[in-house]
ZATI-617461 format. One record per residue: residue number from 0; z, y negated, x of N, C-alpha, C, O in turn. Coordinates in Angstrom, 1 decimal, decimal comma. Layout:
N
+--------+--------+--------+--------+--------+--------+--------+--------+--------+--------+--------+--------+--------+
: kedren :    n_z :    n_y :    n_x :   ca_z :   ca_y :   ca_x :    c_z :    c_y :    c_x :    o_z :    o_y :    o_x :
+--------+--------+--------+--------+--------+--------+--------+--------+--------+--------+--------+--------+--------+
:    NUM :      Z :      Y :      X :      Z :      Y :      X :      Z :      Y :      X :      Z :      Y :      X :
...
+--------+--------+--------+--------+--------+--------+--------+--------+--------+--------+--------+--------+--------+
This chain:
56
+--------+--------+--------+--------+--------+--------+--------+--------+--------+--------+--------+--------+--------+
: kedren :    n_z :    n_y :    n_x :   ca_z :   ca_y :   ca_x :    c_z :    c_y :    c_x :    o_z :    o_y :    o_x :
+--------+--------+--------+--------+--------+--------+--------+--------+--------+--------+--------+--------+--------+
:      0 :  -72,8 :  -17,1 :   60,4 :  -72,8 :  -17,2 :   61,8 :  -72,2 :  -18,6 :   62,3 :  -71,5 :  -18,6 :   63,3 :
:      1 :  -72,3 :  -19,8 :   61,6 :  -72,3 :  -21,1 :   62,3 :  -70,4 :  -21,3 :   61,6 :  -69,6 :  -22,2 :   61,9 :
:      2 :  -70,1 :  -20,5 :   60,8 :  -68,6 :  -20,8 :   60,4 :  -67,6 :  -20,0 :   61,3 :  -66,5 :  -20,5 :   61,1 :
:      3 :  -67,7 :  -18,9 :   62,2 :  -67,6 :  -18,6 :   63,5 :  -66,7 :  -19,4 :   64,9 :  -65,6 :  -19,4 :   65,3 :
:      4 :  -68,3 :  -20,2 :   65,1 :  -68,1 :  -20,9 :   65,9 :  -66,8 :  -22,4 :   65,7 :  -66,2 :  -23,0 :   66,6 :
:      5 :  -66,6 :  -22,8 :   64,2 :  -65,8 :  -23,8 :   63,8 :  -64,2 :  -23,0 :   64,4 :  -63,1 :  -23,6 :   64,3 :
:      6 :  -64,3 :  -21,8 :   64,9 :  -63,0 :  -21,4 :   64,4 :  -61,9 :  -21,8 :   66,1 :  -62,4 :  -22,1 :   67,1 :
:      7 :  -60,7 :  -21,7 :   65,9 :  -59,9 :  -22,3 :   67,2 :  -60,3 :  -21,8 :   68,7 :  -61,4 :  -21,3 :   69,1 :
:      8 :  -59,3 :  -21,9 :   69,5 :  -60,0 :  -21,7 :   70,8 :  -58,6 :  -20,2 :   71,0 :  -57,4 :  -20,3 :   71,1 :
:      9 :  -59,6 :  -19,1 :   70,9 :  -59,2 :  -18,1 :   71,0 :  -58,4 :  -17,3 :   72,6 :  -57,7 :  -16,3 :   72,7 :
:     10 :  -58,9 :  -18,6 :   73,7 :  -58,2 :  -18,5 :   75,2 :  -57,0 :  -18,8 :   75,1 :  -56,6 :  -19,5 :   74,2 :
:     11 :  -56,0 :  -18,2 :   76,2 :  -54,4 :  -19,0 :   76,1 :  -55,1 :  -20,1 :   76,8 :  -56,1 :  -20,2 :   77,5 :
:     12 :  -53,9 :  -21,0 :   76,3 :  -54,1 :  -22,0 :   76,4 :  -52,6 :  -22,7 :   77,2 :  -52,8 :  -23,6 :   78,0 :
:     13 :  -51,6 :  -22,3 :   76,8 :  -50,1 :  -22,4 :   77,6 :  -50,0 :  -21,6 :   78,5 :  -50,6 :  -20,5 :   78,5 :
:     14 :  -49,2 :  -22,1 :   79,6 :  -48,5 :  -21,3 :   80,8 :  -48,0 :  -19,8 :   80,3 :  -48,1 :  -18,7 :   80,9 :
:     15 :  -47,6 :  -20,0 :   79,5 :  -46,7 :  -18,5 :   78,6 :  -47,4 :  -17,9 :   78,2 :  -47,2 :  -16,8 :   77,9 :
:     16 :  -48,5 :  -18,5 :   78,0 :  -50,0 :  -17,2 :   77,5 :  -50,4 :  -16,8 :   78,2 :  -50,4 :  -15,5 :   78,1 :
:     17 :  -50,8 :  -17,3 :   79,3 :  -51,3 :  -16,7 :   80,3 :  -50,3 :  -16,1 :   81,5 :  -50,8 :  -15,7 :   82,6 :
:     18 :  -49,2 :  -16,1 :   81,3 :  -48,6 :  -15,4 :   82,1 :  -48,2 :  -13,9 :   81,4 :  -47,9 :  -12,9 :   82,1 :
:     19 :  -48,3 :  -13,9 :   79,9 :  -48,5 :  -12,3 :   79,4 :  -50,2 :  -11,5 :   79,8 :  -50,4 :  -10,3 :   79,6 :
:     20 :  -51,0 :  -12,1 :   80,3 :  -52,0 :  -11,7 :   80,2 :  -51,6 :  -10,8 :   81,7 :  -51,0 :  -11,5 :   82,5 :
:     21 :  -52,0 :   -9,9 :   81,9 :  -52,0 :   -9,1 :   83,5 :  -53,0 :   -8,3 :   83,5 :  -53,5 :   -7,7 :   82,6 :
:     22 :  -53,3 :   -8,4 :   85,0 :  -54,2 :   -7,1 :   84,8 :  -53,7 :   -5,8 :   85,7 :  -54,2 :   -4,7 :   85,6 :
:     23 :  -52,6 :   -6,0 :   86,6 :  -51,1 :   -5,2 :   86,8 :  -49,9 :   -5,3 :   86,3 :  -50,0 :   -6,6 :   86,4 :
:     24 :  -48,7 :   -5,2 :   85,8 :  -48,0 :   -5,0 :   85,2 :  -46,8 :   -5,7 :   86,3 :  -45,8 :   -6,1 :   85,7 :
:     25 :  -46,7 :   -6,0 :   87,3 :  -46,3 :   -7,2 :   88,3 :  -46,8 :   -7,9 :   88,5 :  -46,0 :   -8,9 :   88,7 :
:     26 :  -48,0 :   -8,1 :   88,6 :  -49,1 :   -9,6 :   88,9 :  -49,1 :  -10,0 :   87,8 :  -49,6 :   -9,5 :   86,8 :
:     27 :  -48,3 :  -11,6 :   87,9 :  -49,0 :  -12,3 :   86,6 :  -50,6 :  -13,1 :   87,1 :  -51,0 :  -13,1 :   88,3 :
:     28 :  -51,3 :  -13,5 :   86,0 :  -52,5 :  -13,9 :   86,8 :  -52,4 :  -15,6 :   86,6 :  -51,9 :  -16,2 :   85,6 :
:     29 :  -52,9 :  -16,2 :   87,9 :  -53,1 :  -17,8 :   87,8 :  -54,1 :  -18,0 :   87,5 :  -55,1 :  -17,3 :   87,5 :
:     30 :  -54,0 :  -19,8 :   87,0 :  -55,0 :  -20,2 :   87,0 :  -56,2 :  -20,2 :   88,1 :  -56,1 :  -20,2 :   89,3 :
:     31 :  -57,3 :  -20,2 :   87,5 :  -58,1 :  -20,3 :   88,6 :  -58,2 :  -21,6 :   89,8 :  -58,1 :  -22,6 :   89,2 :
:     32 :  -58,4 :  -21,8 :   91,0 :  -58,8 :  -23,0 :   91,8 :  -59,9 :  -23,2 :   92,6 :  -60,3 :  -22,2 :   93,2 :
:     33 :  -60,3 :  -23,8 :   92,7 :  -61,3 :  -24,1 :   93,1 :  -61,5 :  -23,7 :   94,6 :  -62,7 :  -23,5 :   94,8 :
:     34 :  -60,6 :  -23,6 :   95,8 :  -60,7 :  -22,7 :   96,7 :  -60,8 :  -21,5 :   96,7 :  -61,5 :  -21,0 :   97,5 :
:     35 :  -60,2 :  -20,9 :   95,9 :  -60,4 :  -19,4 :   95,2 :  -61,9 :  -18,8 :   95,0 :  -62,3 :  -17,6 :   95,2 :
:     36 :  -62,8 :  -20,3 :   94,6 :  -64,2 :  -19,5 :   93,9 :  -64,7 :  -20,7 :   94,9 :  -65,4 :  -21,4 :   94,2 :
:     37 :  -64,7 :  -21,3 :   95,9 :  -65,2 :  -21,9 :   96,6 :  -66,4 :  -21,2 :   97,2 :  -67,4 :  -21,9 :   97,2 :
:     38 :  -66,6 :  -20,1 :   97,7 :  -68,0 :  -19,4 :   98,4 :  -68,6 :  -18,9 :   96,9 :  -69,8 :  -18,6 :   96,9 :
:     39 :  -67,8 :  -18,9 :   95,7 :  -68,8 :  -18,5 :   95,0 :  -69,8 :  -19,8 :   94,2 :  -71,0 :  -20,0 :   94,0 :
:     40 :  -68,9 :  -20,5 :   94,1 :  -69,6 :  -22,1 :   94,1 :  -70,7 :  -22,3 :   95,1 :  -71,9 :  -22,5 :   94,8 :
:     41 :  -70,2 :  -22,2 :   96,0 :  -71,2 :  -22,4 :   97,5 :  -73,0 :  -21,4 :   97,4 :  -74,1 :  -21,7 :   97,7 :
:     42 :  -72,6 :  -20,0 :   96,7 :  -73,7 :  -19,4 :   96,8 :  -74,1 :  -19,5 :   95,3 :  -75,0 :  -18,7 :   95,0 :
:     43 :  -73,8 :  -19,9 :   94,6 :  -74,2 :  -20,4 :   93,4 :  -75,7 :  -21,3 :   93,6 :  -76,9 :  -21,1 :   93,3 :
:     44 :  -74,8 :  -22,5 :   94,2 :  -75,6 :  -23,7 :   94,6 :  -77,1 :  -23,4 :   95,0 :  -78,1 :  -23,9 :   94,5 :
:     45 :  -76,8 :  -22,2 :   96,5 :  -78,1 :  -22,0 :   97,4 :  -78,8 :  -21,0 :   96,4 :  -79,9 :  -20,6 :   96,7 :
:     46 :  -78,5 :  -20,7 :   95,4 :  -79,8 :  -19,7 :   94,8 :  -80,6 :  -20,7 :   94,0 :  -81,8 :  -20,8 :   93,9 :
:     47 :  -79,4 :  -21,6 :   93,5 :  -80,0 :  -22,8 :   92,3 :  -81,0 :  -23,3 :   93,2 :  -82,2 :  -23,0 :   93,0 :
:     48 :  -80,7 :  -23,9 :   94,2 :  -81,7 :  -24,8 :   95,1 :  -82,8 :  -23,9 :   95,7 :  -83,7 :  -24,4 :   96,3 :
:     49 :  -82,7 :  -22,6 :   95,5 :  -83,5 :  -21,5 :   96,3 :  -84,3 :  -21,6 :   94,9 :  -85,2 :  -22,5 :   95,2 :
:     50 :  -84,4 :  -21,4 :   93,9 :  -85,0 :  -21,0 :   92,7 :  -85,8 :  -22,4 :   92,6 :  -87,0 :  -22,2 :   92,6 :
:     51 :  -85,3 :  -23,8 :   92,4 :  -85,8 :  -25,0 :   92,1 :  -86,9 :  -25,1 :   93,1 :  -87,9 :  -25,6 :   92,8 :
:     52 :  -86,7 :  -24,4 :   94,5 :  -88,0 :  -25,1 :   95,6 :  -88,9 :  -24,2 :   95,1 :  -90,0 :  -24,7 :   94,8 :
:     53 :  -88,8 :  -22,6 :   94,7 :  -89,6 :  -22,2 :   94,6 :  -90,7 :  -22,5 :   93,3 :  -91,8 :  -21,9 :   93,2 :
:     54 :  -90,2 :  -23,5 :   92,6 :  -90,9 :  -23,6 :   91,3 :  -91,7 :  -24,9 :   91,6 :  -92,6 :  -25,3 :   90,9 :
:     55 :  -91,4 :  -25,3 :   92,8 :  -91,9 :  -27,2 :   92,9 :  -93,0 :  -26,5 :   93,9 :  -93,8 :  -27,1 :   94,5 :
+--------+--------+--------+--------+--------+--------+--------+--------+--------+--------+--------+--------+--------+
């Protein structure tokens, strides 16, 4: 199991990797940004802080 984890990083890692990856056959996919996943960031946050008050 722990010889596994030693092994390389199996994500593309170049622009050229990740522009064969699609999940339509016209769309290449981008990197992600941070405006992109910004409300998901945002309601991430309010459950974390919703969860923490409820334990205090």
């Amino acid at each position: 199991m722990m010889v596994n984890l030693k092994q390389g990083i199996l994500l593309p890692t170049t622009v050229e990797e990740i522009a064969v990856i699609r999940k339509y056959p016209q769309k290449i996919v981008n990197l992600p940004t941070y405006s992109e996943n910004k409300v998901g960031i945002i309601v991430y946050i309010l459950v974390l802080l919703y969860m923490v008050s409820m334990l205090v």
